[in-house]
N, C-alpha and C positions, 0 to 999 in steps of 0.2 A: 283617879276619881276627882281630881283638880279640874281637868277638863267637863267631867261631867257628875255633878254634884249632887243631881238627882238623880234615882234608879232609873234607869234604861228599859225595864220592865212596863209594859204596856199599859199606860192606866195609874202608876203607880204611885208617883211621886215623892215619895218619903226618902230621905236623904241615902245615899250611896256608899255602901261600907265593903263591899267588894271587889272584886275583879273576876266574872266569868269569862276563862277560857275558851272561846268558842268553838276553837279548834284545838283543842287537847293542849297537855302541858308538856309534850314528848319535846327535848329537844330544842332549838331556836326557837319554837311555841311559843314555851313558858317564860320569852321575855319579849313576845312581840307585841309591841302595843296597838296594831290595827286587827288584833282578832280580840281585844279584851271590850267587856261589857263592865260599863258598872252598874250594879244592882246593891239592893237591898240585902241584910241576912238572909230575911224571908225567903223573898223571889231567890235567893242563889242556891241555897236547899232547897227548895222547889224543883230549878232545874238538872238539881244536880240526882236528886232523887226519880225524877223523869226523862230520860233522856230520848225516849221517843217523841216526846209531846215537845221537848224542846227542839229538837230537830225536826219535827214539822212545820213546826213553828218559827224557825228561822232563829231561834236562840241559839241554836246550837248548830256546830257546821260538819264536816267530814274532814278530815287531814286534806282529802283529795279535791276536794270543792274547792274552783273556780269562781270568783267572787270580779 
């Protein structure tokens, strides 16, 4: 969140207090820092409660996606 200070969330702007997983947290994931988003509370329960909307939406990725 050093890096990116504001939410990452579209639109959002309100200071950054997370790290969305974009690719799951299975494994070497959960410490890889080129699939982390920083978002807000809000937006992070947002996507974590949506995860079709966030995977359409490019919030969210697949293990298997190619980036």
């Amino acid at each position: 969140m050093l890096e990116n200070p504001i939410c990452q969330f579209k639109g959002c702007g309100r200071e950054s207090t997370d790290n969305h997983h974009q690719k799951g947290k299975i494994g070497r994931l959960l410490i890889d820092k080129r699939w982390f988003l920083a978002v807000c509370r809000e937006h992070h329960d947002f996507l974590e409660a949506n995860p079709n909307w966030a995977k359409a939406n490019g919030y969210s990725l697949g293990r298997l996606t190619k980036i």
